[in-house]
C-alpha positions in Angstrom: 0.0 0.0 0.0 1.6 3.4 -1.1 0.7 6.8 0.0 0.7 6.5 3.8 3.2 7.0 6.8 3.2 3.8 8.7 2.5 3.7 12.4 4.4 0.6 13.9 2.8 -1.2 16.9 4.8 -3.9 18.8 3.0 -7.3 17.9 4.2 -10.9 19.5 5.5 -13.0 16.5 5.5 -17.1 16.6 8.2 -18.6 14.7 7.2 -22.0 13.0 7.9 -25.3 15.2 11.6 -26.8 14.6 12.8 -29.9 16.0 15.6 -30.4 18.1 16.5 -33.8 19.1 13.3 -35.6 20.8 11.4 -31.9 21.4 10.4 -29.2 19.1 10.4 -25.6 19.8 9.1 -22.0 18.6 10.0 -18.9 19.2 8.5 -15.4 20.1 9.6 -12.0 19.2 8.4 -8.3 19.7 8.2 -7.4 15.5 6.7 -3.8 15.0 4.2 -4.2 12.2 2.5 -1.6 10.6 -0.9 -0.8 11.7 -1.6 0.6 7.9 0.2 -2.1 5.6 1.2 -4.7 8.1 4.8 -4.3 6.9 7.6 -4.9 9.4 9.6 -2.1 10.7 13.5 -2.7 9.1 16.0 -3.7 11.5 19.7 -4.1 11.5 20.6 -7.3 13.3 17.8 -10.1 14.0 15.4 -9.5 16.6 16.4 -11.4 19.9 13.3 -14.0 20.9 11.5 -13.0 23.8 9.6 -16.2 24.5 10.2 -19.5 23.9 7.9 -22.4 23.6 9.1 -26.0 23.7 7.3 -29.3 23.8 8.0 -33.1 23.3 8.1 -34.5 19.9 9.0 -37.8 21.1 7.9 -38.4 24.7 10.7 -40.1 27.0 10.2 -42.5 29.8 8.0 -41.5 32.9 9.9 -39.5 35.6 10.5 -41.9 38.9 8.6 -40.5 41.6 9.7 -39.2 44.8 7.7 -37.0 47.6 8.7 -33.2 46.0 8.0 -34.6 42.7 4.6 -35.6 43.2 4.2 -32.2 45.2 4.8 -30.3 42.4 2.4 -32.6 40.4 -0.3 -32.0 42.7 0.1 -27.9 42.2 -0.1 -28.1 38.8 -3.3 -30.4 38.9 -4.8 -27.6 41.1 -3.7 -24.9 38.9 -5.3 -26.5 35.9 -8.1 -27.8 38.1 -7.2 -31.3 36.5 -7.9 -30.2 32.8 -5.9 -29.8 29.5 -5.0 -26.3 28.9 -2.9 -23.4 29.8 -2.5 -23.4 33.8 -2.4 -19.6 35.6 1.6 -19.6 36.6 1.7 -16.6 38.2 3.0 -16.4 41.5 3.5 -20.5 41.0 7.2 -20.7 41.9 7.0 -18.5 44.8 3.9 -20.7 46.5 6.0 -23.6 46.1 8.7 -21.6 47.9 6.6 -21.2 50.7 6.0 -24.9 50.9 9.9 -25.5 51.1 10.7 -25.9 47.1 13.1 -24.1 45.6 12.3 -22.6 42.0 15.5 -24.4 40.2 14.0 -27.8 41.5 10.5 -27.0 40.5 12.0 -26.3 37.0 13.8 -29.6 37.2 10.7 -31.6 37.8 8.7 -29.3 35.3 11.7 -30.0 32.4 11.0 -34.1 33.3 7.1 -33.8 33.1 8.2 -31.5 29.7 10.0 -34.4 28.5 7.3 -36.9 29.0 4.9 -35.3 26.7 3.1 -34.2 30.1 3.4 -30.8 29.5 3.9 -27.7 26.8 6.8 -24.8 28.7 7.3 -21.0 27.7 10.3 -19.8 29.0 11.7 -15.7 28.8 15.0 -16.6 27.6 17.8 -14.7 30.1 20.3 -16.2 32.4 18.7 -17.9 34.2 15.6 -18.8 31.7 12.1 -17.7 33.7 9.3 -20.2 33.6 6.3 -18.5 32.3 4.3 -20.5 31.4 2.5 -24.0 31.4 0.1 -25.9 29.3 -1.5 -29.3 30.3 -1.0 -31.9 27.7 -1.8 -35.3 29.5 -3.3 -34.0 33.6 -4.1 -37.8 33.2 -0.6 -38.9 33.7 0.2 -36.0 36.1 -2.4 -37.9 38.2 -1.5 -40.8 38.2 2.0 -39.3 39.1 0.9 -37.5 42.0 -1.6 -40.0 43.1 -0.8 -43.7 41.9 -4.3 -45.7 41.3 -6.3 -42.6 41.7 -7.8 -42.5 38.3 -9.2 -46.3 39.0 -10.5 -45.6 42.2 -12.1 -42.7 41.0 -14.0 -45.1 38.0 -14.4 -47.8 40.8 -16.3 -44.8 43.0 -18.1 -43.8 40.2 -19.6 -46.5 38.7 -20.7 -47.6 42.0 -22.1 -44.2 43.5 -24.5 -44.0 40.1 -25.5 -47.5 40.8 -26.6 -46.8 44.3 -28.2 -43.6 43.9 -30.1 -44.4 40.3 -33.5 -45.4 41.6 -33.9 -42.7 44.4 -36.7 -40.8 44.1 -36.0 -37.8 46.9 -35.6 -34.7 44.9 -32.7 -34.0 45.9 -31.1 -37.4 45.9 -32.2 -37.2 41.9 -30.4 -33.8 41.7 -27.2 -35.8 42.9 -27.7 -38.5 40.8 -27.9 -36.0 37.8 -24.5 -34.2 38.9 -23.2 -38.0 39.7 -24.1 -38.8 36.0 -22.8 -35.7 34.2 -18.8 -35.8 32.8 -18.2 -33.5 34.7 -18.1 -36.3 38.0 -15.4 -38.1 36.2 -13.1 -35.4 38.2 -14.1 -35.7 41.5 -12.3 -37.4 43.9 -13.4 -40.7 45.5 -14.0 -39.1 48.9 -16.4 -36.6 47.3 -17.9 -39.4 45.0 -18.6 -41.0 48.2 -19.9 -38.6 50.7 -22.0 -37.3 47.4 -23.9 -41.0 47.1 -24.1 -41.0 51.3 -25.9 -37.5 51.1 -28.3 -39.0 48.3 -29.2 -42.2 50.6 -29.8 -39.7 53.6 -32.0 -37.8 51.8 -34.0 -40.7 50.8 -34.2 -42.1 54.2 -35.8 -38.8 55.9 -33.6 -39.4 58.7 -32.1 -36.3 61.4 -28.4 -37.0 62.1 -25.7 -35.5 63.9 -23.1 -34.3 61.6 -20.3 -36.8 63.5 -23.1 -39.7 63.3 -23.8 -39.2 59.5 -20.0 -38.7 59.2 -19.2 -42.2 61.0 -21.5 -43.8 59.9 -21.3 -43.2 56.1 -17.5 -41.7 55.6 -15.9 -43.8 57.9 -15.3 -41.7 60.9 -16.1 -39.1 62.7 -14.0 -35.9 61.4 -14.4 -37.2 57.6 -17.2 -35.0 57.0 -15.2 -32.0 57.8 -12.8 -32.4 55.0 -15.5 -32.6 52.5 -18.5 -30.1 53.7 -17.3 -27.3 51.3 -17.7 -29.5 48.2 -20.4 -31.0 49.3 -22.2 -28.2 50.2 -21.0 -26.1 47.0 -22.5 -29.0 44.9 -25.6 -30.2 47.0 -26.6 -27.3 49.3 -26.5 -26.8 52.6 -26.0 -29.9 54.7 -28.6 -28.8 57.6 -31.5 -28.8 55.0 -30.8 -32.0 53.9 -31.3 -33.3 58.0 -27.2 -33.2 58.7 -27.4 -31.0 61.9 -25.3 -30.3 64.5 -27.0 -31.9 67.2 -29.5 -34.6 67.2 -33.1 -34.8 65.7 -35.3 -32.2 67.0 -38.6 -31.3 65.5 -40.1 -28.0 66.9 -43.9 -27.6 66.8 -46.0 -24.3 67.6 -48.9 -22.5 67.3 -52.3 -24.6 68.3 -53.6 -28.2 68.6 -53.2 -30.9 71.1 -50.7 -33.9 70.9 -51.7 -37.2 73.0 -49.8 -40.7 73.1 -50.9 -44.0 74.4 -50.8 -43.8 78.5 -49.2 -40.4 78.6 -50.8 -37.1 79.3 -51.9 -34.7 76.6 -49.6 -32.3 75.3 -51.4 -29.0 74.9 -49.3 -26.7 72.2 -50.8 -23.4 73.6 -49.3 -23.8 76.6 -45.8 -24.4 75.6 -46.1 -21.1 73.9 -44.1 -19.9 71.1 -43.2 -23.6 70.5 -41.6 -26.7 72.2 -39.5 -29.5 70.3 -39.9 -32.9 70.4 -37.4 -35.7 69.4 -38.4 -37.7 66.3 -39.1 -40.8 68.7 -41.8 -38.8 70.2 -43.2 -37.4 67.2 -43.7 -41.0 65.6 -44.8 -42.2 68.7 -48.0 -40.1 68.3 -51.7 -41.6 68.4 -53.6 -38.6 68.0 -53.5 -35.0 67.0 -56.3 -32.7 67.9 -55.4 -30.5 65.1 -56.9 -27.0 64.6 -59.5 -25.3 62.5 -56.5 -24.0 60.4 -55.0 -27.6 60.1 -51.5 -27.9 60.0 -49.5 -25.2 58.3 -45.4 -26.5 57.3 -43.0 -24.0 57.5 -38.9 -24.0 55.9 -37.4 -21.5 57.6 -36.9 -21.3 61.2 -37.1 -17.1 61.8 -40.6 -17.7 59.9 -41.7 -20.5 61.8 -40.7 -18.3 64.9 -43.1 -15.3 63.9 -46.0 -17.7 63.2 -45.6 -19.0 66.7 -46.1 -15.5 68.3 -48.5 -14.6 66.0 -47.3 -12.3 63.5 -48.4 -14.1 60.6 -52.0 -13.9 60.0 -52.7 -17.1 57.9 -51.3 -19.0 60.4 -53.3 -18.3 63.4 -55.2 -21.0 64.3 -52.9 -23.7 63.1 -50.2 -26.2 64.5 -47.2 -24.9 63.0 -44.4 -27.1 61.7 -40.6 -26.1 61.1 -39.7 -28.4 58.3 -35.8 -27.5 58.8 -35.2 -27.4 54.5 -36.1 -30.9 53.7 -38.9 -32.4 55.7 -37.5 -35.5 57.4 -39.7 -38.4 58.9 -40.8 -36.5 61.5 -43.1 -33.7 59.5 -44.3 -36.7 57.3 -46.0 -38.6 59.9 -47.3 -35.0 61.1 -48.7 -34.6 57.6 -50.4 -37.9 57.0 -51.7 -37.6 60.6 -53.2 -34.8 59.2 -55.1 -36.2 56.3 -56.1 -39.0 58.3 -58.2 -36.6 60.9 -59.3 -34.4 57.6 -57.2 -30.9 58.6 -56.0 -28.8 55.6 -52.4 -28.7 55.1 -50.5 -25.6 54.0 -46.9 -25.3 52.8 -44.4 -22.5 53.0 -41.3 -22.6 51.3 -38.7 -20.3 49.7 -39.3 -19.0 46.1 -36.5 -21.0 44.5 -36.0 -24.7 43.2 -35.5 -25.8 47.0 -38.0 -24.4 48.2 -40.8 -25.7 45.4 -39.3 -29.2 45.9 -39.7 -28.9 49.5 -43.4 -28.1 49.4 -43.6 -30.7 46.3 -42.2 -33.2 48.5 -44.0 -32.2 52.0 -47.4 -32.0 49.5 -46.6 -35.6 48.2 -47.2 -37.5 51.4 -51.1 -36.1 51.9 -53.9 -37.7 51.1 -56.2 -35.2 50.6 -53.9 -32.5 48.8 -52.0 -29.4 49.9 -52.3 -25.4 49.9 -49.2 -23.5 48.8 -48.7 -20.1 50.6 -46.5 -17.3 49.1 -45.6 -19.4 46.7 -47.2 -18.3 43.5 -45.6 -16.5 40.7 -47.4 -13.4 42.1 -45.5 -13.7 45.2 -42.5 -13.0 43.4 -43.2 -10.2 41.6 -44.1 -8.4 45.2 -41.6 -9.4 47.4 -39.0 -6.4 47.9 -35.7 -8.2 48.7 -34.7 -10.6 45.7 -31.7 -12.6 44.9 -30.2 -13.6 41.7 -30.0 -17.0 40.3 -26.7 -18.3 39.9 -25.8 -19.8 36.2 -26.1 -23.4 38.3 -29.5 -22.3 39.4 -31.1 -21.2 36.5 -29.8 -24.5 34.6 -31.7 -27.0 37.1 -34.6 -24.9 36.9 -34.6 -25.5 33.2 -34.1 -29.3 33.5 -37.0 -29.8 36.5 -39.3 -28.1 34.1 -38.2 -29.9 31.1 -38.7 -33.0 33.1 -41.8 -32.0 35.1 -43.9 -29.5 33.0 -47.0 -30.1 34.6 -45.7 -30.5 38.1 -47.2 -28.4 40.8 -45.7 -24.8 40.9 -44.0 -25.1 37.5 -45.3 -21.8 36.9 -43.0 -20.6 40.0 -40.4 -22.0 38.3 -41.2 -20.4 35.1 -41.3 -16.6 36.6 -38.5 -17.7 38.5 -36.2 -18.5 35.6 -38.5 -15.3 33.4 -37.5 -12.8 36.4 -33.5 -14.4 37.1 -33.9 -13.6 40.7 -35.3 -15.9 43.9 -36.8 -15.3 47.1 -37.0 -15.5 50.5 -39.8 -17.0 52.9 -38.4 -14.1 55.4 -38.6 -11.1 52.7 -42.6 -11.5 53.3 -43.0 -11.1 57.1 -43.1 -7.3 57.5 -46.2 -8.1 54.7 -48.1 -11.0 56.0 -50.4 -9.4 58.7 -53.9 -9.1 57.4 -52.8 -10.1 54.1 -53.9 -13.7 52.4 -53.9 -12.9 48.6 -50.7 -14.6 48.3 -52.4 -17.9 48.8 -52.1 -20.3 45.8 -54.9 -23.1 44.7 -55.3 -25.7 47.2 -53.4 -28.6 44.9 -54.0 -32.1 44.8 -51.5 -34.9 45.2 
């Protein structure tokens, strides 16, 4: 192109790839280029490289591991968080140097794993050459490096833990076995594969348990759980709504009605005011419920249950009052079908998000004679005055619950839930609920 002035920008240049021995490498340099023509400013003498990529052509023999090597390993696993592709090295070296490993045996290890065909290297050529940075050819092999017979464990885990939790039917113990069954899985470690089946069987059993009891009894001791609860909980939710508490079963009950069992005494409600809790022994030891007018009215959150025990929620006056602690448990289903045996109404108050429409789906389920959802209808949402955004995650099982269950009830919830991007919570309605009852959704049957 004639007639212009050229203005030169510094542009990173790749060589082509040239063999040397049993790697190949490439070179970078700074060229400026014309931003006009694209022509290269003149030079006298050749550029010097500033970047040099090398990988193996011809892979050597594994490295022989020793206790820094699979350290080293392990880092770059985490780095990559196990997959191919270029790893974040930036401040790499020196958190290795924190952990007692010198750079020049970090580059000694990473030249080995280079050599192997584990790994692709850019160096900034000087004296000495400065890793830069670090691609992930084969994290399989790293693995196996860092942790020998991981990768068949892992398969062992896995094909197991989908076998176990396949014909569950708790919702949530069908959201595991979805994230169990998704590629994804093939990543986790056995531990979480594990604990991840465990939490499924839990939920399907509608047991209460101590954290240190569900932890011994289905990790293998009692500080397992520990380890694990951010994963678990980062994946499944949080563990106390899925009936993994900190103490033992406890099922707290308020409001009105009258609880009696064989040869004991009566157990009036109202005068255990705001509420009294009883172990799930006791509950399933009931014979009779006198149950209000109001029937019995299921609550998820505990700071709601608390203000329809003293009161401040109108629709529930006149009811017994159930805290459902996330997930109802054994304890609130015997309550429920105690309920449709004597003929009392059921009502069901959940959050406005996927947990929370489970939770009443679930709670709904086990009546005979149907449910009534409160706050819970896409209405509800649009009123409520503190909302929270759906994550990506969210949004996504929202789409496959309705894809799945189209007609289930509150699937138009779901619908303004994934239409608005935001959710809900039961407490975001108590300055609101005082002499107000529109928010009531059609008594549904089950």
């Amino acid at each position: 192109m004639t007639g212009h002035t050229c203005r030169y920008r510094e542009r990173v240049v790749w060589s082509g790839w040239s063999r040397s021995g049993p790697l190949t490498e490439r070179l970078a340099r700074q060229i400026p280029l014309c931003e006009v023509c694209g022509g290269e400013r003149p030079a006298r003498q050749p550029r010097p490289p500033t970047l040099r990529e090398v990988r193996a052509e011809v892979p050597e023999a594994s490295p022989i591991a020793d206790a820094t090597g699979r350290k080293i390993a392990k880092a770059l696993l985490d780095l990559g968080k196990g997959r191919e592709g270029l790893l974040p090295t930036r401040g790499f070296l020196t958190d290795l140097a924190r952990r007692g490993i010198p750079a020049s045996l970090v580059e000694e290890w990473i030249e080995a794993f280079l050599r192997a065909g584990w790994l692709t290297v850019v160096w900034r050529p000087g004296s000495p050459a400065r890793l830069t940075a670090v691609t992930l050819r084969r994290p399989s092999a790293l693995r196996e490096f860092a942790r020998p017979g991981e990768d068949d464990r892992r398969r062992s885990a896995l094909h197991e833990a989908r076998a176990r939790v396949a014909p569950l039917v708790h919702p949530k113990a069908v959201e595991i076995s979805a994230l169990l069954a998704d590629p994804e899985a093939e990543r986790f470690a056995p531990p979480l594969i594990e604990a991840l089946a465990a939490l499924a069987l839990h939920a399907e059993s509608g047991e209460v348990l101590a954290e240190r009891v569900f932890s011994t009894r289905h990790l293998g001791g009692s500080k397992a759980l520990a380890s694990l609860r951010g994963s678990l909980e980062r994946l499944a939710g949080p563990l106390e709504e899925l009936g993994i508490r900190e103490g033992a079963s406890l099922t707290l009950l308020g409001g009105d009605g009258i609880l009696r069992r064989e040869g004991a005494q009566e157990l009036d409600l109202l005068a255990f005011a705001p509420f009294v809790g009883l172990a799930r022994e006791a509950v399933e030891s009931l014979e009779e419920i006198a149950f209000p007018d109001g029937g019995l009215f299921v609550v998820e959150n505990l700071a709601v249950f608390e203000a329809c025990c003293r009161g401040e929620v109108e629709a529930a006056r006149d009811s017994l009052v159930a805290w459902s602690a996330g997930y109802p448990g054994r304890s609130i289903r015997r309550l429920v079908e105690m309920a449709g045996a004597a003929g009392a109404p059921l009502r069901i108050w959940a959050d406005l998000d996927l947990d929370g429409v489970r939770i009443a789906r679930l709670t709904a389920s086990w009546s005979p004679s149907g449910a009534e959802f409160f706050r819970m209808s896409p209405r509800d949402l649009e009123s409520a005055a503190h909302r929270n955004p759906l994550t990506p995650q969210s949004l996504a099982v929202i789409r496959r619950d309705l894809e799945e269950r189209p007609e289930a009830p509150l699937a138009g919830t779901l619908r303004a839930l994934l239409e608005a991007g935001f959710w809900v919570e039961q407490e975001a309605f108590l300055a609101h609920t005082a002499g107000f009852d529109h928010g009531r959704s059609a008594a549904i049957p089950t």
